[in-house]
N, C-alpha and C positions, 0 to 999 in steps of 0.2 A: 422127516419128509421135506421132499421141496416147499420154495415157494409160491404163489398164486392169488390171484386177484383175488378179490372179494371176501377178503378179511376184514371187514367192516367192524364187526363187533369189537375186536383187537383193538381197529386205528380209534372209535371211541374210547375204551378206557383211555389210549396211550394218550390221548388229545385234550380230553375231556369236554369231547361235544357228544352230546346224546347221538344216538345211532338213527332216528327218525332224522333227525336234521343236515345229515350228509348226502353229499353227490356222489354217490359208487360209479365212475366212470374207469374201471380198474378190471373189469371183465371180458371184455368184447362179446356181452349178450346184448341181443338182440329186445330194446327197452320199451318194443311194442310187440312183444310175445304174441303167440296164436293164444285168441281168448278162449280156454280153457272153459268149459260148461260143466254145470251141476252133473257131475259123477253117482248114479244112481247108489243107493244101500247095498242092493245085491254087488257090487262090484266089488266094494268094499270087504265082504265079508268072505269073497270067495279065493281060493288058491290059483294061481295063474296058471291058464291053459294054455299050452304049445302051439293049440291047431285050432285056436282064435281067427280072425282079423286083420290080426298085425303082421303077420308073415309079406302075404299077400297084399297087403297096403305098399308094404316097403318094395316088395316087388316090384309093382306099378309104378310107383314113385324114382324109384332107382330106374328101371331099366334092366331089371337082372333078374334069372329066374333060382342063382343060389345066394344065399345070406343067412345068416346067425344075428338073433338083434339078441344083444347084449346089456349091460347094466350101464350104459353110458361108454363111448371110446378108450376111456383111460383103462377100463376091466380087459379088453382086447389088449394093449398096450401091453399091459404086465403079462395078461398070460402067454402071449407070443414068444417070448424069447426060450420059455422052456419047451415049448413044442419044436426045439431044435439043437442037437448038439455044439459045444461053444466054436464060434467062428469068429471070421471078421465084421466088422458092422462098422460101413458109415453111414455118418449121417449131416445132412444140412447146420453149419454153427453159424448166426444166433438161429436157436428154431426152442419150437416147447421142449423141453427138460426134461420131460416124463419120458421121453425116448429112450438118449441116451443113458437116463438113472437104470432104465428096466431093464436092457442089456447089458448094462457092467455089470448088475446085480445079479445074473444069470449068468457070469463067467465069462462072457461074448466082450472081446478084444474092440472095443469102438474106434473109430477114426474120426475127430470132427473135422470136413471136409466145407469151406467156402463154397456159398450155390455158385458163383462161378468156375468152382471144377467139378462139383460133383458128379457132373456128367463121364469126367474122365476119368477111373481108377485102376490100377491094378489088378491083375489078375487072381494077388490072393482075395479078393473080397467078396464076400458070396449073398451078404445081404445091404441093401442099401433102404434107408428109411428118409424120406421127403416128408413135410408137410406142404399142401399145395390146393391155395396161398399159403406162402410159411405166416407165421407165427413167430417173432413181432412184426417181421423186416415187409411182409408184405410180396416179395418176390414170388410169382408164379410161374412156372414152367407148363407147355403148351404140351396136349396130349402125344404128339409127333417125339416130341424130346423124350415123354418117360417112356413112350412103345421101343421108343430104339434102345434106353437101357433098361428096359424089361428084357428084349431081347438078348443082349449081353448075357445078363445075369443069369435067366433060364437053359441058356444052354450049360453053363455049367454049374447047374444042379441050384441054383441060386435064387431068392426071393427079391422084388422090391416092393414095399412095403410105403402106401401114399394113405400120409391123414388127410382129410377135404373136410374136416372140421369146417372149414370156413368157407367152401364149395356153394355151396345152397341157393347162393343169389346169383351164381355165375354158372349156373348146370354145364352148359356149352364146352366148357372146359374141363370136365369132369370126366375120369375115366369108370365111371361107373357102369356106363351100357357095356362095355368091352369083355367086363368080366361075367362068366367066369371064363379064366383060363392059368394053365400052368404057372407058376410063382409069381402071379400077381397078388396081392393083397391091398384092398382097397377099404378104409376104416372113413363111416358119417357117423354125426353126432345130432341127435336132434339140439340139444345145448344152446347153440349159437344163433342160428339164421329163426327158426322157430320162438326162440327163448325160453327154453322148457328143459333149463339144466336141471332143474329141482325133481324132475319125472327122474333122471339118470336114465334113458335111453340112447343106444348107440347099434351100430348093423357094421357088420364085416361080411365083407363082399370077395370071394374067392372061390377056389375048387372046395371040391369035399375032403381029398385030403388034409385041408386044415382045418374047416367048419368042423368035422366031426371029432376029430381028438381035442379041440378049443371047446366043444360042448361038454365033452366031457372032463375036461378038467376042471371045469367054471362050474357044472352040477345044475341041477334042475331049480327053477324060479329063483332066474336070476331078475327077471324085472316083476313087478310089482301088480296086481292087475289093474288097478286105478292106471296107472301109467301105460299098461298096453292097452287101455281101452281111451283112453284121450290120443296117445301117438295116432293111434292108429285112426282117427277123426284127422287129425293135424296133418297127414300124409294125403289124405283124398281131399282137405279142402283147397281146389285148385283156385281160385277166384283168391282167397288169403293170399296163397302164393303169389300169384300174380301183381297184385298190388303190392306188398314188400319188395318185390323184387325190382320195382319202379320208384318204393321210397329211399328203402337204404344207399343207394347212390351216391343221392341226392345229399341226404344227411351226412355223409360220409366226404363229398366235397366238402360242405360247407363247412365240418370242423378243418378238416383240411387249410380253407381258408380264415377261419377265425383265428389259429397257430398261426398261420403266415403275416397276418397283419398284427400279429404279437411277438413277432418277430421270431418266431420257434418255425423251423422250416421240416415241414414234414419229409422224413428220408422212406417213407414207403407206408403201405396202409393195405386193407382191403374195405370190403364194404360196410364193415363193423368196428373199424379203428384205425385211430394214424399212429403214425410210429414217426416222434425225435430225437435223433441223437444231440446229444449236446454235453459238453464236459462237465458242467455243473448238474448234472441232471438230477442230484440227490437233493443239493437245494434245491431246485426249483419244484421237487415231488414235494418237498418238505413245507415250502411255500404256500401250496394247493392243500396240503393235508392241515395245516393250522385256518384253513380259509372254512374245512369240513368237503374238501373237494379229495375225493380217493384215485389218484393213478397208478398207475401201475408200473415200479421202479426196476428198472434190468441194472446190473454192476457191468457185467460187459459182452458189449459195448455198453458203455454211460449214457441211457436212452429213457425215455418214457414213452408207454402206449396212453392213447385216449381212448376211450369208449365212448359211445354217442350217449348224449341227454336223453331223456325220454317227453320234454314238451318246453313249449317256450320259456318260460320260468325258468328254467335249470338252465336251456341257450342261454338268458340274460346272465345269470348266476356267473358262467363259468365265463363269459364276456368281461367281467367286473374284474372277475379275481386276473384274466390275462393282462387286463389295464396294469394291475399294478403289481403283476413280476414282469412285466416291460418296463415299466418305471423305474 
């Protein structure tokens, strides 16, 4: 399997610092989660119902009256490529991995295309996969950019396929009201913006020609009921909403500028992580990880992401150890 953040247990043995004593900024979750309430018994004991809550939470929340919530984003990811004969597929390089793994793995011919062409392709190409904000680089593309190559691609017979994993603080930009419509596919995750990876809940947002053979390939309770019955609190508390979406910014500069006065210059971010390139970047993850500080190490480009602290103590923490890989 790929790699991914949040191998904590790992980077303890490897290190040998106890795993209570490290800084996981290696994720890009979100390190003030929607707080989570006592989960009644009955919840616990019961099989998960379809025609719950959580449909219509996500509804509301998205903007769209079709959707499939899934087992976390990355379940949609895998099963998409076999709900289609093998083709061409490009997609966004650097971007999350789990893309292109799924479609070579499924016979599907990939193209890793620079977000500055992606816009442009070839006519053999029938599917194109964004993430947007990508994942690490931070680069976003404007709903106008991906309607025109949605357009493209549905006239001949073609999908585009947008993760908004990282959408959540930036709705505005999100093509989620739009769908459903013809070979759009539009993948959220509660994971990130929320920070409720540990639920694995995720919604795919398109026509029914794919909701419905993706239901059925994936099979019945896929999510958990504990987990569709907190989403679905997490999705209607708008006031939550609201305030994260005025903090993570904020936090999201500020590492920004704590890298920069440590002389690591951020080459792009969202509102959940900076992203630097830098040649040495294996030292310098390595630096962080004997300090108990966990980042998250890309081969290429030769970069690290941050993920935000979750309270002053850990800003200081990660303040100290910059001191002295600047030095």
């Amino acid at each position: 399997m790929l790699e991914h953040g949040g191998r904590l247990r790992r980077a303890a043995r490897q290190y040998g610092i106890a795993e209570a004593d490290w800084l996981d900024l290696s994720t890009g979750i979100n390190p003030h989660g929607w707080p989570v309430p006592t989960i009644p018994n009955e919840i616990w004991q019961a099989l998960p119902q379809d025609d719950d809550e959580l449909n219509a939470a996500a509804q509301g929340y998205y903007g769209t009256p079709k959707l499939l919530a899934v087992a976390g984003s990355q379940a949609a990811i895998q099963a998409l490529p076999m709900l289609r004969s093998a083709t061409q597929v490009a997609l966004v390089t650097p971007s999350y991995a789990e893309h292109a793994h799924a479609w070579q793995r499924h016979g599907h011919q990939v193209h890793n295309v620079a977000a500055t062409e992606i816009l442009q392709f070839g006519e053999s190409i029938k599917v194109v996969v964004i993430v947007n904000p990508n994942n690490p680089t931070g680069v976003r593309f404007s709903c106008d950019e991906l309607l025109g190559l949605h357009a493209q691609l549905v006239a001949r017979g073609g999908w585009l396929v947008v993760d908004e994993a990282f959408m959540d603080a930036t709705p505005e930009h999100s093509l989620a009201s739009t769908c459903p419509r013809p070979g759009l596919i539009v993948l959220r995750s509660l994971g990130k913006f929320f920070g409720l990876a540990g639920a694995r809940v995720g919604f795919v947002l398109a026509e029914e020609d794919v909701l419905q053979p993706m239901a059925e390939l994936l099979g019945p309770w896929t999510i958990a009921a504990p987990s569709r019955y907190a989403v679905t609190l997490a999705l209607r508390d708008t006031d939550w909403q609201r305030a994260t979406r005025v903090a993570l910014p904020l936090a999201s500069q500020r590492m920004a500028t704590l890298l920069l006065n440590a002389g690591l210059t951020s080459g792009g971010g969202c509102t959940l992580f900076q992203w630097v390139c830098c040649a040495d970047a294996a030292r310098v993850h390595e630096q962080f990880a004997r300090q108990g500080i966990l980042t998250r190490l890309y081969d290429a480009p030769s970069s690290i992401r941050f993920g935000l602290p979750r309270d002053e103590a850990q800003w200081a923490r990660l303040a100290v150890a910059l001191n002295g890989i600047k030095s």
